[in-house]
N, CA, C and O atoms as a MOPAC input file, in Angstrom:
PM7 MOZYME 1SCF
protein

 N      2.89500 1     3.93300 1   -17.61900 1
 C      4.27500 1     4.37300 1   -17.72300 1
 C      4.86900 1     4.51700 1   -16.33400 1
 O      4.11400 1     5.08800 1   -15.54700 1
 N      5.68000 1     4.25300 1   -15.99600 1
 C      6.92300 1     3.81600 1   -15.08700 1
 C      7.63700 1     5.48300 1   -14.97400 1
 O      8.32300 1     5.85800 1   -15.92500 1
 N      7.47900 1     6.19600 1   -14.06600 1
 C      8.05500 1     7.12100 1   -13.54600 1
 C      9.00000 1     7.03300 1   -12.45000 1
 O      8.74200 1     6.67200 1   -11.30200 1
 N     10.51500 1     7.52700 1   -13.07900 1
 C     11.70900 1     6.93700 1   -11.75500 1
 C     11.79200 1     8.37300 1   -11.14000 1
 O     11.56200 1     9.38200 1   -11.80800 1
 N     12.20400 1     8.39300 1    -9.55900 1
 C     12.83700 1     9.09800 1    -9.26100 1
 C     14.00800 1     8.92100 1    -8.08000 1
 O     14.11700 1     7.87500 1    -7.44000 1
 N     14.71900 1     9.88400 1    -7.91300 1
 C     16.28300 1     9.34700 1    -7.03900 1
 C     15.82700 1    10.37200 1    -5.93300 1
 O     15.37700 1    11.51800 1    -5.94400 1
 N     16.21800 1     9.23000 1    -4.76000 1
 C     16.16000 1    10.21700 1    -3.52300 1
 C     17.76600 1    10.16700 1    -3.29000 1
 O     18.37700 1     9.09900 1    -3.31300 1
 N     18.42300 1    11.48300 1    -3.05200 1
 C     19.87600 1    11.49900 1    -2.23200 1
 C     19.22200 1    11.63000 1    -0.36600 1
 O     18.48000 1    12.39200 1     0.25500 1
 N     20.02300 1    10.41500 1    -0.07100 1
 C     19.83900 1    10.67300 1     1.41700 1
 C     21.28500 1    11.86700 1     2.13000 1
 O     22.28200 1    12.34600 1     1.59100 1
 N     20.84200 1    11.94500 1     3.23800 1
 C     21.74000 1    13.03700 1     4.04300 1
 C     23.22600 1    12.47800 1     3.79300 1
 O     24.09600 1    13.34600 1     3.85000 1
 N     23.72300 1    10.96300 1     3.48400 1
 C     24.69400 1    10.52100 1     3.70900 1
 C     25.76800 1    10.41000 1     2.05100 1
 O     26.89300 1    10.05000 1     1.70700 1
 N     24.34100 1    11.06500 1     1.36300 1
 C     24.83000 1    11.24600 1    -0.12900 1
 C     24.47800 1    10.03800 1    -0.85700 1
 O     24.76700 1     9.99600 1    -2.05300 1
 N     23.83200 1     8.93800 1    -0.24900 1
 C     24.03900 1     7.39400 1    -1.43800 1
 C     22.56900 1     8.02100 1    -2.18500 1
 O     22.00300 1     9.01000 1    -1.71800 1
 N     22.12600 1     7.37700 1    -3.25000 1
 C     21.17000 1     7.17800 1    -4.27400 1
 C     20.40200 1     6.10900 1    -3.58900 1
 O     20.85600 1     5.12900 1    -2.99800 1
 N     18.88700 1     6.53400 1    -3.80400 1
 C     18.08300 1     5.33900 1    -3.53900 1
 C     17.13600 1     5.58200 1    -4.83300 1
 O     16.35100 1     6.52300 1    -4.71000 1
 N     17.11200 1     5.11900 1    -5.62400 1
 C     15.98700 1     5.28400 1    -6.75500 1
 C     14.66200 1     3.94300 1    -6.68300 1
 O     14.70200 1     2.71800 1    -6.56700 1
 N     13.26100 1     5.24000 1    -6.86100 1
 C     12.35700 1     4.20600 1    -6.80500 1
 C     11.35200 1     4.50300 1    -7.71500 1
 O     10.83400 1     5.61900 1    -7.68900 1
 N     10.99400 1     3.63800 1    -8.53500 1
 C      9.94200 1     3.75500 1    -9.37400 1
 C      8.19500 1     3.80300 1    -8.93400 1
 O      7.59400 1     3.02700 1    -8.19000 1
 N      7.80400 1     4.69000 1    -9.49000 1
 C      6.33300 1     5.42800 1    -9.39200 1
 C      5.43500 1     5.03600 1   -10.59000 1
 O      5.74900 1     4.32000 1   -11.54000 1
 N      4.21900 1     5.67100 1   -10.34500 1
 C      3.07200 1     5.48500 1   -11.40900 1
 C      2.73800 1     7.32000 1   -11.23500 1
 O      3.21600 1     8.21000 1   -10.53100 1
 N      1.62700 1     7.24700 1   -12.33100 1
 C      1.22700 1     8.25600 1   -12.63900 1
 C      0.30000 1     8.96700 1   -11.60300 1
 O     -0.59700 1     8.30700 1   -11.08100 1
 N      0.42700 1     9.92000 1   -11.37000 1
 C     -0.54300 1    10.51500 1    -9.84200 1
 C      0.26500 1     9.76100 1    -8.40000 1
 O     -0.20900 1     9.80400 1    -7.26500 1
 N      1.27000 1     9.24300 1    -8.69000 1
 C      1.37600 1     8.37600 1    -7.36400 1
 C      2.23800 1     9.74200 1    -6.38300 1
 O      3.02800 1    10.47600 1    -6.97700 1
 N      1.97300 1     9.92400 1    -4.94700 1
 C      2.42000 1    10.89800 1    -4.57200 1
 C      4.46200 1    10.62200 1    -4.21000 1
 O      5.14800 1     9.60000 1    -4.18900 1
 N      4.73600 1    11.84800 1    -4.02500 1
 C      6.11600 1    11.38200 1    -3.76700 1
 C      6.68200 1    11.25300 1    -2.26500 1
 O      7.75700 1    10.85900 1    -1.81400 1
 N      5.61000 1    11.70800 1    -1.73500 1
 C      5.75900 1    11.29800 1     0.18100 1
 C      5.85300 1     9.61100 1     0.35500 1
 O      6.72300 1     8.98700 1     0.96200 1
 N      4.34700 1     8.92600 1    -0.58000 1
 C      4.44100 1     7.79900 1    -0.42600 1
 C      5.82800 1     6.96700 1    -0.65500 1
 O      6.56000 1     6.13500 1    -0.11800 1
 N      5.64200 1     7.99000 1    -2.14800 1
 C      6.94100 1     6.87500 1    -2.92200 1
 C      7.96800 1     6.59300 1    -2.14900 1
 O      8.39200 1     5.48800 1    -1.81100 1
 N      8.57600 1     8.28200 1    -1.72900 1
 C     10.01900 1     8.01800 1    -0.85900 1
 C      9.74200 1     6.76900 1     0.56900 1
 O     10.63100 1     5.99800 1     0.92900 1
 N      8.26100 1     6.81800 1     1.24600 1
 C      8.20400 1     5.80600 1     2.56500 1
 C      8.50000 1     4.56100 1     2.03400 1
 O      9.17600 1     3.76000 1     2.68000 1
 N      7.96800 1     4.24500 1     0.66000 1
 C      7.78800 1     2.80300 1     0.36800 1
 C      9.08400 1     2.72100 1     0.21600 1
 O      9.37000 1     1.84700 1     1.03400 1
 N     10.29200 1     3.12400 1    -0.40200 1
 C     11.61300 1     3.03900 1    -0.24500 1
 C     12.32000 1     3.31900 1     0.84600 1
 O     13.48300 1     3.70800 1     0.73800 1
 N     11.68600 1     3.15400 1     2.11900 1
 C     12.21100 1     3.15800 1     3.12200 1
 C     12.92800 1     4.73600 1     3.67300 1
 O     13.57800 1     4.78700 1     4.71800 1
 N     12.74700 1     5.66200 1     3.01100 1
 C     13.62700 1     6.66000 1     3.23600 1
 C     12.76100 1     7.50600 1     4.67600 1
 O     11.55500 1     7.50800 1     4.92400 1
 N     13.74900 1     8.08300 1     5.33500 1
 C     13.33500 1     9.12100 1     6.49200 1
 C     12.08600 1    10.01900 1     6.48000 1
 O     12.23900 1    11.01300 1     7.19000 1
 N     10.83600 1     9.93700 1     5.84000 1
 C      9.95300 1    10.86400 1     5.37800 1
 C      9.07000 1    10.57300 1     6.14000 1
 O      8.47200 1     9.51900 1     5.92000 1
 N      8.71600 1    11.32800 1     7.19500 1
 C      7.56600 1    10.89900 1     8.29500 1
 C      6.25100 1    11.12100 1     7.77900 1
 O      5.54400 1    10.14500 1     7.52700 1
 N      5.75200 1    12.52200 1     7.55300 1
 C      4.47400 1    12.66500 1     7.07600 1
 C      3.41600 1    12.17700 1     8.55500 1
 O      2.28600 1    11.69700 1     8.47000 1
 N      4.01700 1    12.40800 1     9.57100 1
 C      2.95700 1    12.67500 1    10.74300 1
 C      1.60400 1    13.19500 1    10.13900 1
 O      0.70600 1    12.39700 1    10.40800 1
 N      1.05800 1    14.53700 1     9.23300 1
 C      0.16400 1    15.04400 1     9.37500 1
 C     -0.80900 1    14.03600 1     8.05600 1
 O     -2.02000 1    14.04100 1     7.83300 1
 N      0.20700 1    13.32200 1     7.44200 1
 C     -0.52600 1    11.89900 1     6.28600 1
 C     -0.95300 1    13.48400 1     5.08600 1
 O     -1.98700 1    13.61200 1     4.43000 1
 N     -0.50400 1    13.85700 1     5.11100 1
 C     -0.75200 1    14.94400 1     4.05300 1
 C     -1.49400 1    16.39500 1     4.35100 1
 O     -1.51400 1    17.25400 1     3.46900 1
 N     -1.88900 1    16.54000 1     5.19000 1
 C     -2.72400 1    17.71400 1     5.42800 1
 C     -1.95400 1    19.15000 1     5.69700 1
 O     -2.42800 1    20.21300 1     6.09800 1
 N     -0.74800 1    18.84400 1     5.37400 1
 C     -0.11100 1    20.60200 1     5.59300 1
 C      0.00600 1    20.74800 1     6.66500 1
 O      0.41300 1    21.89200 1     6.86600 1
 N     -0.19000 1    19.94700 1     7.97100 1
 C     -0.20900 1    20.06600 1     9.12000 1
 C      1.06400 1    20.17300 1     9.84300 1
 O      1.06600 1    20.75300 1    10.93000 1
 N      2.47900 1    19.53000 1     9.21700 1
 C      3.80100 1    19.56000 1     9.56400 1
 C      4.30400 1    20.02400 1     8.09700 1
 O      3.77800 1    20.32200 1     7.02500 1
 N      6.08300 1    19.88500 1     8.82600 1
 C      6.86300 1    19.90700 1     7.83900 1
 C      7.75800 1    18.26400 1     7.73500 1
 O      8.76500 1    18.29000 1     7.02800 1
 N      7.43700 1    17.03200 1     8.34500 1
 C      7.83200 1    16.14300 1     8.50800 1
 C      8.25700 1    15.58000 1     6.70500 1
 O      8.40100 1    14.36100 1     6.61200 1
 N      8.37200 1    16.08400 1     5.88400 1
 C      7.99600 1    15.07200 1     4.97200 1
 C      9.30800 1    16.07100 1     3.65400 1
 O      9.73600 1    15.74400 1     2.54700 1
 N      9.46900 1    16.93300 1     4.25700 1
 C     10.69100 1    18.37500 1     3.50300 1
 C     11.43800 1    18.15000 1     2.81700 1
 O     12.47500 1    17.70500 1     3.30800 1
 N     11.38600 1    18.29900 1     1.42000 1
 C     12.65300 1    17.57900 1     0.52600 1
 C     13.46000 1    18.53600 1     0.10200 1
 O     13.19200 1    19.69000 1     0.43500 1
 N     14.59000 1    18.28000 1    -0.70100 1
 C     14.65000 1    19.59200 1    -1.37000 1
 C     15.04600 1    19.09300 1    -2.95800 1
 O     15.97000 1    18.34900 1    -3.28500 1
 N     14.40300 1    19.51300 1    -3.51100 1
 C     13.92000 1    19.66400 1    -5.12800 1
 C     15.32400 1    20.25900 1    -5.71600 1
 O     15.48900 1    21.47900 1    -5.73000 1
 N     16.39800 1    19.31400 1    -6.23300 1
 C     17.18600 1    19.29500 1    -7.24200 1
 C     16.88300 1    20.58000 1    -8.49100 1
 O     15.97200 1    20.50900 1    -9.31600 1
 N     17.75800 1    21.58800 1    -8.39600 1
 C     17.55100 1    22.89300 1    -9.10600 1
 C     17.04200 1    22.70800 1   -10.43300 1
 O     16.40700 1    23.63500 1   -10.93600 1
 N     17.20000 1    21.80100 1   -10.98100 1
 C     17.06000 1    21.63800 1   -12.25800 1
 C     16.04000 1    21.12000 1   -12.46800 1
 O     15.86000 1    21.13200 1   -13.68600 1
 N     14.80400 1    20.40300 1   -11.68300 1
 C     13.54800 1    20.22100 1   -11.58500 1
 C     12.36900 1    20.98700 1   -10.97600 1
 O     11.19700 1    20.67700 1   -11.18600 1
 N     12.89000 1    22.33700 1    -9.95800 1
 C     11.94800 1    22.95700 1    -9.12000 1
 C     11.50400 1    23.39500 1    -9.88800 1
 O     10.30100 1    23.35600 1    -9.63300 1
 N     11.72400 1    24.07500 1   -11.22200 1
 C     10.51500 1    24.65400 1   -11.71900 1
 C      9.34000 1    23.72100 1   -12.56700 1
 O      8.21500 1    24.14900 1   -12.82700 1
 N      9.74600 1    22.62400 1   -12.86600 1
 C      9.03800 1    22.26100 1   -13.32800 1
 C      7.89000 1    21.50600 1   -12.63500 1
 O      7.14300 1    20.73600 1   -13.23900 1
 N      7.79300 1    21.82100 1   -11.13400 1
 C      6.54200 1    21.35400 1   -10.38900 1
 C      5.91600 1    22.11400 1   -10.19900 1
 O      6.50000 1    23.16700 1    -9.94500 1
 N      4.32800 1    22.17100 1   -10.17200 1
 C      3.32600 1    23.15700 1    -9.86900 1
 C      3.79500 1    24.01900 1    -8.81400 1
 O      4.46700 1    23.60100 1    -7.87100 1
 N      3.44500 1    25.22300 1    -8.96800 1
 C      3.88800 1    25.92500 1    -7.83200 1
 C      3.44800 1    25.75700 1    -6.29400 1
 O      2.30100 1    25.42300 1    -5.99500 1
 N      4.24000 1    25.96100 1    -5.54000 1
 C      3.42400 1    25.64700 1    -4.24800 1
 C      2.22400 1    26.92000 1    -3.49500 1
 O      2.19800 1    28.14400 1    -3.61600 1
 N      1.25000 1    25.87700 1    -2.64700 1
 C      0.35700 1    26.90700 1    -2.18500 1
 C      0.81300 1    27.58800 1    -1.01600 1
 O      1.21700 1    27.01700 1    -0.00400 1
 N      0.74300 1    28.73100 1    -1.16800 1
 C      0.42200 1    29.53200 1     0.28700 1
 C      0.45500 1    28.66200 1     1.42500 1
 O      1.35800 1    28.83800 1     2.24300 1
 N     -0.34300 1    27.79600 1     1.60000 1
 C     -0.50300 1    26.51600 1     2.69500 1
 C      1.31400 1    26.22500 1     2.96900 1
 O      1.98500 1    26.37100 1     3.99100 1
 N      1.64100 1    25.83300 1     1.79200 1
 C      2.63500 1    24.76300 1     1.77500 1
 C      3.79200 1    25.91100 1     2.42800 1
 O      4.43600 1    25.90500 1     3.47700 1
 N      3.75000 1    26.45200 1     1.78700 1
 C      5.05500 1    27.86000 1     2.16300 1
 C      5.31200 1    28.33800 1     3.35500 1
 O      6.43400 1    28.60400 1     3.78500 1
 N      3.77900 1    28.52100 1     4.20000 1
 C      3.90400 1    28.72200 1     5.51800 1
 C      4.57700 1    27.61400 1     6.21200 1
 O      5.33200 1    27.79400 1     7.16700 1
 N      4.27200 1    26.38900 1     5.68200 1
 C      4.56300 1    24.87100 1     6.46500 1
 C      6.16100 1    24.96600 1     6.45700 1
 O      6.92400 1    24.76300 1     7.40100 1
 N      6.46000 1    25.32200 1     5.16000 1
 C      8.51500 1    25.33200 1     4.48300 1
 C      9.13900 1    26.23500 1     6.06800 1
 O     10.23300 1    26.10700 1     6.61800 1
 N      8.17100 1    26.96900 1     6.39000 1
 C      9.07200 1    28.22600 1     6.97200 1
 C      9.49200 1    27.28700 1     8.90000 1
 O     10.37500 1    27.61400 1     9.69300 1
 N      8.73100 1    26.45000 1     9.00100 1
 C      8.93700 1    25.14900 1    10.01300 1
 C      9.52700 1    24.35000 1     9.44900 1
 O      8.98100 1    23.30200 1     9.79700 1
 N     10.32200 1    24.10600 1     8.77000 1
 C     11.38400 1    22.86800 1     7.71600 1
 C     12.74000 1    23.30200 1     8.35200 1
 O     13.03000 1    24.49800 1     8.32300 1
 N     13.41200 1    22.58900 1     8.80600 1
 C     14.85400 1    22.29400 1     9.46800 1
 C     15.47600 1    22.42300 1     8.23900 1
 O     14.93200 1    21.51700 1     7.60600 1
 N     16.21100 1    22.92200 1     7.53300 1
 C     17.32000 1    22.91300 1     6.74900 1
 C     16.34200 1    23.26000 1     5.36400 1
 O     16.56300 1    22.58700 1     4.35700 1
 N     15.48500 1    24.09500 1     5.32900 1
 C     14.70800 1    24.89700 1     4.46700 1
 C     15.29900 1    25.41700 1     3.78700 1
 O     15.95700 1    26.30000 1     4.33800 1
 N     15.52100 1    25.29700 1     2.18500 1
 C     16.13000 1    26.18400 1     1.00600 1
 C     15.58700 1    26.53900 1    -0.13700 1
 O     14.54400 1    25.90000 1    -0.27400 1
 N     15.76800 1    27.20500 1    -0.97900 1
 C     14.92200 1    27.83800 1    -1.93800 1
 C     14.44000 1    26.83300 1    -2.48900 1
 O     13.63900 1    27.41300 1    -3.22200 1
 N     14.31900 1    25.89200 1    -2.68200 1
 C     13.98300 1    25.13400 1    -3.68500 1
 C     13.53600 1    23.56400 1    -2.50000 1
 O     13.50200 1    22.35600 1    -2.73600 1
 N     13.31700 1    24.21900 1    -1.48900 1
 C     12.54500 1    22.77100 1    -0.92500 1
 C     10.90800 1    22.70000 1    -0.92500 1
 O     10.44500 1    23.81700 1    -1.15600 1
 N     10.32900 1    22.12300 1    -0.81300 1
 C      9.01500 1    21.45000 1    -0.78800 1
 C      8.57800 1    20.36900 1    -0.02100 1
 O      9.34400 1    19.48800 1     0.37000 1
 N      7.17300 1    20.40200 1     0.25100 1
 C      6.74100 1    19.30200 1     1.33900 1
 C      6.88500 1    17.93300 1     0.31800 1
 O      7.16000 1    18.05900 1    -0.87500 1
 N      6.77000 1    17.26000 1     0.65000 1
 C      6.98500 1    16.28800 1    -1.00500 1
 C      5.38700 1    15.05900 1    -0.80600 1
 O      5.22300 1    13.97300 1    -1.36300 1
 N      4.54800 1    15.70500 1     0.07500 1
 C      2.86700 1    15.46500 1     0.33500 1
 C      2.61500 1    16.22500 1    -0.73500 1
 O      1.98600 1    15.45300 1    -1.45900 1
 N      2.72400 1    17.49200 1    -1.43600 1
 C      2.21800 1    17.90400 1    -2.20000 1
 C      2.68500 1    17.85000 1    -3.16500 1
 O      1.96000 1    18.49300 1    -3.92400 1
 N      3.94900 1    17.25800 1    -3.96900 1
 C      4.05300 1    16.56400 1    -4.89900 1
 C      3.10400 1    15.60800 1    -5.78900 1
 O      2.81300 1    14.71600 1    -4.99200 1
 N      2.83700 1    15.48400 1    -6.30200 1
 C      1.72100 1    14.36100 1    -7.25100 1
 C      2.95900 1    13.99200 1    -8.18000 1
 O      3.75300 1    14.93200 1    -8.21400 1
 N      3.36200 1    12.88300 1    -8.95500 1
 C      3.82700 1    12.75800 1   -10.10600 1
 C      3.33500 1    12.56100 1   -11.41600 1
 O      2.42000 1    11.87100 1   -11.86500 1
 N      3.89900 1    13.08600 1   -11.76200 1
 C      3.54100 1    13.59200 1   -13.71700 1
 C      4.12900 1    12.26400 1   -14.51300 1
 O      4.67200 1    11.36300 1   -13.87300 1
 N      4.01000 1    12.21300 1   -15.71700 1
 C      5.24400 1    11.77100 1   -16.80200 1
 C      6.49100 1    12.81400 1   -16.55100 1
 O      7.53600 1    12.52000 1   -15.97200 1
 N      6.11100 1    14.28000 1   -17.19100 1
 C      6.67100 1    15.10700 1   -17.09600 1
 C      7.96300 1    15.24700 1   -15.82000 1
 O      8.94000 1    15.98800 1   -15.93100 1
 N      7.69000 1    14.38800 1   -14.68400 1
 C      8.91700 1    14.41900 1   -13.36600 1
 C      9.32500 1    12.93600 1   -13.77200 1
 O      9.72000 1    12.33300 1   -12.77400 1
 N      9.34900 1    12.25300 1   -14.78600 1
 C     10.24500 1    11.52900 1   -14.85700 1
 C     11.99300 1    11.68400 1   -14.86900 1
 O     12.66300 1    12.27300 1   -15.71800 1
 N     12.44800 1    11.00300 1   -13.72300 1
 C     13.81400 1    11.50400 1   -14.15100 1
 C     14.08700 1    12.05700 1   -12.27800 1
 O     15.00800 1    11.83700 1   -11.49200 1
 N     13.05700 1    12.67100 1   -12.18100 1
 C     13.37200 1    13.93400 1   -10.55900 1
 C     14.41300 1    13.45600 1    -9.68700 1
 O     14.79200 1    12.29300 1    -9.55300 1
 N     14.87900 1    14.61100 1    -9.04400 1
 C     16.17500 1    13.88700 1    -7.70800 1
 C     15.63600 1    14.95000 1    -7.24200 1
 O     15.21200 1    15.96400 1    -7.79600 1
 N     15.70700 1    14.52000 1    -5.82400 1
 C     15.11400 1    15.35400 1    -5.01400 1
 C     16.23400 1    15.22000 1    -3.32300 1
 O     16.77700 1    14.11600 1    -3.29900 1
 N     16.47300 1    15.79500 1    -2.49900 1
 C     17.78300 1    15.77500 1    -1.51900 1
 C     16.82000 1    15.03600 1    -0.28800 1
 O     15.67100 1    15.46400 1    -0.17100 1
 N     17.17400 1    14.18900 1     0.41500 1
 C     16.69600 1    14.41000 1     2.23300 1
 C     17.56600 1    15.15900 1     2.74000 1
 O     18.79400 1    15.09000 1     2.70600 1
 N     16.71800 1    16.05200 1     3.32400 1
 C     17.85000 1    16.98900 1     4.28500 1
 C     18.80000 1    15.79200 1     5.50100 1
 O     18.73800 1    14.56600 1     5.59300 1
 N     19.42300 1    16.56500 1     6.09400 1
 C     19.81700 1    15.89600 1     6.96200 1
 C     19.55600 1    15.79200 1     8.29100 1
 O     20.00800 1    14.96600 1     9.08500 1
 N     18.68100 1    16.82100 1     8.51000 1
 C     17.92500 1    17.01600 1     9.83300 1
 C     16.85200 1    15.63000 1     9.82300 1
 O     16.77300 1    14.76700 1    10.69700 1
 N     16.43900 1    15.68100 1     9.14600 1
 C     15.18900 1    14.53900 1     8.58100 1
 C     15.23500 1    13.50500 1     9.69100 1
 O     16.01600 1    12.55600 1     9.61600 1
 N     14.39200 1    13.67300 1    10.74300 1
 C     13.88400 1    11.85700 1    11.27600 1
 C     12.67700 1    11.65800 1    11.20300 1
 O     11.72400 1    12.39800 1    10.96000 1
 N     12.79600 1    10.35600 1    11.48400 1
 C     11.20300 1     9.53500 1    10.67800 1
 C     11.62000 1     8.84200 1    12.04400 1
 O     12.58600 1     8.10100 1    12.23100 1
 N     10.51100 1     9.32600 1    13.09300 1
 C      9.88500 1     9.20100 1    14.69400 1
 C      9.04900 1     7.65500 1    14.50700 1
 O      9.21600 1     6.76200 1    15.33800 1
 N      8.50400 1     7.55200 1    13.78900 1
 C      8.34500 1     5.87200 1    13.45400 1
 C      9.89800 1     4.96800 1    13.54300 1
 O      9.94900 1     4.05600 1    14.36800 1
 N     10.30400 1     5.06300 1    13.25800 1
 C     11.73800 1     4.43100 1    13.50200 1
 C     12.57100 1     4.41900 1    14.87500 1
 O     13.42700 1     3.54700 1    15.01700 1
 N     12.37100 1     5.25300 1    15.77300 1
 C     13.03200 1     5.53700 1    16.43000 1
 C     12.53700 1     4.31000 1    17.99600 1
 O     13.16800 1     4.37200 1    19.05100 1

């Protein structure tokens, strides 16, 4: 099964990209080209990767760890409802997700 989700970039356009089951959403958003660095490749080590989780979906993702929360509190444009999006996994259940790039967001690979 084919899991979509929409990234809004800082500039407001829609980029929607389709996922698989377990597929993470750090990857997903890189493979669509979007601003998501992920320097630490997943280890909680940054906040490079900071989304923010569309109100109407934050609850329905596992809660975040302790780990992750400390990492949020180093996130440039940090709001209740953001998340590293390394610790995202996708479900069936997040079919559908929109999730924001902040606008602080650079992806240092690009530059």
């Amino acid at each position: 099964m084919s899991i979509s989700v929409t990234f809004i970039n800082s500039q407001g356009n829609t980029v929607k990209a389709s996922a698989e089951d377990g597929d993470n959403l750090l990857r997903v958003g890189q493979a669509a080209g979007l601003p998501l660095e992920g320097t630490c490749e997943g280890q909680m080590a940054c906040s490079t990767c900071h989304v923010i989780v569309a109100a109407e979906w934050f609850d329905k993702l596992a809660e975040a760890s302790e780990e992750e929360e400390d990492m949020l509190d180093f996130a440039a444009g940090a709001r209740r409802t953001s998340r590293l999006s390394c610790q995202i996994d996708l479900t069936p259940e997040l079919d559908g997700l929109t999730v924001h790039i902040p606008s602080e967001s650079v992806d240092a690979r690009r530059i």
